[in-house]
Backbone as CSV, one residue per row, in Angstrom:
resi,resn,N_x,N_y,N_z,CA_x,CA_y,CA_z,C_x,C_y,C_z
1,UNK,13.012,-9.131,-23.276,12.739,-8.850,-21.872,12.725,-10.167,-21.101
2,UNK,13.176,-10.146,-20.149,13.375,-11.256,-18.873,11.831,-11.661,-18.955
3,UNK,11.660,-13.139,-18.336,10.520,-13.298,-18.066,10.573,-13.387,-16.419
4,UNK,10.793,-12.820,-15.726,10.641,-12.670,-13.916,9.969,-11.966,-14.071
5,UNK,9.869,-11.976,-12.192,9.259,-11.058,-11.795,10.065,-10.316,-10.621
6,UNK,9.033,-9.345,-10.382,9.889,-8.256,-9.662,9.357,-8.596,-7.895
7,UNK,9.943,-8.671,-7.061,9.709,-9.009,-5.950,9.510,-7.370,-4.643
8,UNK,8.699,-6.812,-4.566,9.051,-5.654,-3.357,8.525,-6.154,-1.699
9,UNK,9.186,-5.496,-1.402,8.435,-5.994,0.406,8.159,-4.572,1.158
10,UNK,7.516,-5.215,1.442,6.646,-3.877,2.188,6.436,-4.575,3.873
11,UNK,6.926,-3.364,4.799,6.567,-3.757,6.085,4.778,-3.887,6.193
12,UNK,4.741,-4.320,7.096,2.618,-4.513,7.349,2.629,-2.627,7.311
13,UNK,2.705,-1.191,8.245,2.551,-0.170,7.648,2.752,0.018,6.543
14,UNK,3.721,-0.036,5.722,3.937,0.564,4.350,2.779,-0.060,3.428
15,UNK,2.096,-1.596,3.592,1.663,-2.243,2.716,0.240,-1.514,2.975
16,UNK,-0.204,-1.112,4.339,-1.526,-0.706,4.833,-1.750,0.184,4.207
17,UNK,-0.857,1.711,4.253,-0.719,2.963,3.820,-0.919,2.890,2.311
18,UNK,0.019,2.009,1.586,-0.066,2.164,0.188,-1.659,1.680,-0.215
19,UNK,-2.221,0.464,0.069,-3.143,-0.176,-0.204,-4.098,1.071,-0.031
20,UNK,-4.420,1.941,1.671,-5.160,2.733,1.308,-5.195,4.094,0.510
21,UNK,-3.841,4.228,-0.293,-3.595,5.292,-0.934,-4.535,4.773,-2.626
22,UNK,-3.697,3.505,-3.125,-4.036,3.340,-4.138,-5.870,3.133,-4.285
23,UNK,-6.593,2.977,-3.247,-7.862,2.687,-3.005,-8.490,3.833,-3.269
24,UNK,-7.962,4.803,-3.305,-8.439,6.108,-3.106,-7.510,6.550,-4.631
25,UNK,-7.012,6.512,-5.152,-6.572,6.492,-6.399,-7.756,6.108,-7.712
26,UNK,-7.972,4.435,-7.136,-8.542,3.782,-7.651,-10.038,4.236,-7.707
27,UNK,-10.799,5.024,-6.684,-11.853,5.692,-6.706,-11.812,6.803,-7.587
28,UNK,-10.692,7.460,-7.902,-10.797,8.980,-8.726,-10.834,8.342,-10.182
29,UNK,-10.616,9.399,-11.020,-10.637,9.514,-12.508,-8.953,8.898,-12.456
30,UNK,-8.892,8.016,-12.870,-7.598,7.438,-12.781,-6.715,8.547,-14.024
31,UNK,-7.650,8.054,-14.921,-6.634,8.927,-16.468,-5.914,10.241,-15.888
32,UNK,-7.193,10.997,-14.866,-6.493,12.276,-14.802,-5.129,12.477,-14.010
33,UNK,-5.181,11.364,-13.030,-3.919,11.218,-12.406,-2.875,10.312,-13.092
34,UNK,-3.119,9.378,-13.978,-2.285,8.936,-14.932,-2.482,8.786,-16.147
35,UNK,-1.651,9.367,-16.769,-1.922,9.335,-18.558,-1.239,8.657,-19.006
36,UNK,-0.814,7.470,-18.897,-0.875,6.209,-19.423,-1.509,5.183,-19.005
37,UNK,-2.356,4.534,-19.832,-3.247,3.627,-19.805,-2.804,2.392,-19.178
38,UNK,-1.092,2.332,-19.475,-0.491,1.224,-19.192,0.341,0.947,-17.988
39,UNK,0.192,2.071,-17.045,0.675,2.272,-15.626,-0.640,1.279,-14.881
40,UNK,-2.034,1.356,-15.427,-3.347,0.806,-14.434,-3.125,-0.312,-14.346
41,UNK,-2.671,-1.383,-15.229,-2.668,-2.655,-14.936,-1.945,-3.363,-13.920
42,UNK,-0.485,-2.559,-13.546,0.192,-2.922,-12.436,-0.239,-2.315,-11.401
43,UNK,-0.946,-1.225,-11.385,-1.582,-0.103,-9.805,-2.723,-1.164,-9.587
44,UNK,-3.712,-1.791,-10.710,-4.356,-2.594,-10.119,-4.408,-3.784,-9.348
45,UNK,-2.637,-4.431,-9.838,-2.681,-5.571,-9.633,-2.040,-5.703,-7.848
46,UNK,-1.025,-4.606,-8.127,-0.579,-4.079,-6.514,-1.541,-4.146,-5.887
47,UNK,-2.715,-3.237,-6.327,-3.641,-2.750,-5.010,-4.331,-4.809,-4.744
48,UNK,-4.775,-4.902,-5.550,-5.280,-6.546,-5.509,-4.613,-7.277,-4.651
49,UNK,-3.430,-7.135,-4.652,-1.949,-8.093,-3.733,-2.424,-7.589,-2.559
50,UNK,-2.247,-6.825,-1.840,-1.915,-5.835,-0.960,-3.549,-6.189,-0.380
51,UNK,-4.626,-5.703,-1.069,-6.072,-6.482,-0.544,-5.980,-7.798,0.058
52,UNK,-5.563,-8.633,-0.593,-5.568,-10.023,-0.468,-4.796,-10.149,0.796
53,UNK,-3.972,-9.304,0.934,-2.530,-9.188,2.008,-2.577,-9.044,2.968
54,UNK,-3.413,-8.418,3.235,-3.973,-7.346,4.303,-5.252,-7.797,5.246
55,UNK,-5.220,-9.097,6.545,-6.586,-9.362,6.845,-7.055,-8.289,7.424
56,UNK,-6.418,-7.242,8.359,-7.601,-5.934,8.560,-8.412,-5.308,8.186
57,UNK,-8.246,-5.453,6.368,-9.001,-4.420,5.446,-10.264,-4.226,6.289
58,UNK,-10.895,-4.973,6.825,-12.405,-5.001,7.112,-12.619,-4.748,8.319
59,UNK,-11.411,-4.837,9.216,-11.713,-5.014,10.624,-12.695,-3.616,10.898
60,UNK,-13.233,-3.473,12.083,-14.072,-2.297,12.700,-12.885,-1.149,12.885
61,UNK,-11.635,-1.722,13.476,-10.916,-0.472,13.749,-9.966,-0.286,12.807
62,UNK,-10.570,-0.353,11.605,-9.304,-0.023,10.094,-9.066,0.931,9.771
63,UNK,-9.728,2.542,11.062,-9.034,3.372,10.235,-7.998,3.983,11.506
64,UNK,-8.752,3.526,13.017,-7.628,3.361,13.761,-6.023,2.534,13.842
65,UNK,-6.279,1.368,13.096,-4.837,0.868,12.458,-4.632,1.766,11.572
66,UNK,-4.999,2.389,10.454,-4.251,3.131,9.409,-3.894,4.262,9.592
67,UNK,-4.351,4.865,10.897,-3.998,6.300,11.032,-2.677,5.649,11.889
68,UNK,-2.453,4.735,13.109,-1.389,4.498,13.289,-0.371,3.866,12.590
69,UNK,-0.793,3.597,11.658,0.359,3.104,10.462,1.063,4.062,9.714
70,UNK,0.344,5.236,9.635,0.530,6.241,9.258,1.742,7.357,9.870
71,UNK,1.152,7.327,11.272,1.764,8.002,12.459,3.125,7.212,12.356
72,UNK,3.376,5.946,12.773,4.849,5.329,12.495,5.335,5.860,11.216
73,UNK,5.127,5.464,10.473,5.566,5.675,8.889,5.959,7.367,9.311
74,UNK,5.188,8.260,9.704,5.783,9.771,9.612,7.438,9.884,10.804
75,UNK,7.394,8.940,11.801,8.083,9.319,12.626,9.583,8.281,12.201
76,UNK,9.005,7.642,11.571,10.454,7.000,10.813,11.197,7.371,10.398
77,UNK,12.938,7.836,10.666,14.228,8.669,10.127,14.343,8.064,8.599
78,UNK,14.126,9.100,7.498,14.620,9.126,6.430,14.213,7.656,5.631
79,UNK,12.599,7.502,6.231,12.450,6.296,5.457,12.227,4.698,5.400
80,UNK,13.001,5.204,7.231,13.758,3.448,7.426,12.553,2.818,7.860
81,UNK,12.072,2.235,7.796,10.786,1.590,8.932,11.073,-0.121,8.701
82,UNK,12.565,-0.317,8.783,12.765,-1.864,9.087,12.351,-2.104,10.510
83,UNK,12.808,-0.904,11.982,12.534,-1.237,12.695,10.463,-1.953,13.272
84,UNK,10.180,-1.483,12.390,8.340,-1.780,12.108,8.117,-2.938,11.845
85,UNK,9.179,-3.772,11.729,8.868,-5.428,10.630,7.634,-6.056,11.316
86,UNK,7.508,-5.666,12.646,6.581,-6.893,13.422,5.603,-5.814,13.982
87,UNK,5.098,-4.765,13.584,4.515,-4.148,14.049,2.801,-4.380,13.330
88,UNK,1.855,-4.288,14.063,0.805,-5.317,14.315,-0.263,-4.245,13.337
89,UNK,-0.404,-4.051,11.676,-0.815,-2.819,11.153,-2.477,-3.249,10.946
């Protein structure tokens, strides 16, 4: 196996959305939603990136950014949300 790494990019929505998906992942019974033991170490390490990534996590209006991060992300054609690159999540 290669020794790289894998590089993804995430617009500021996509990174917001995922971060608070896996957060809420990360609160449940993980096993029951994944039965391999060996999927957690990268869901953890994502969600960790994406924490670190993210200075809003804390802000007062974090769930008013995430519901509009959300709202873009739904109204995006088939996915695309390059037009989002600079959008303030």
């Amino acid at each position: 196996m290669e020794d790289t790494e894998i590089i993804i990019r995430l617009t500021p929505d996509e990174a917001l959305v995922l971060s608070d998906w896996l957060e809420q992942v990360q609160m449940t019974d993980l096993s029951r939603l994944v039965d391999d033991a060996a999927v957690w170490a990268p869901l953890h390490r994502m969600a960790g990136t994406l924490d670190k990534s993210l200075p809003g996590m804390f802000a007062a209006d974090y769930a008013e950014r995430l519901e509009a991060a959300r709202r873009r992300l739904r109204q995006a054609p088939d996915g695309d949300t390059d037009d989002h690159e600079g959008s303030d999540a």
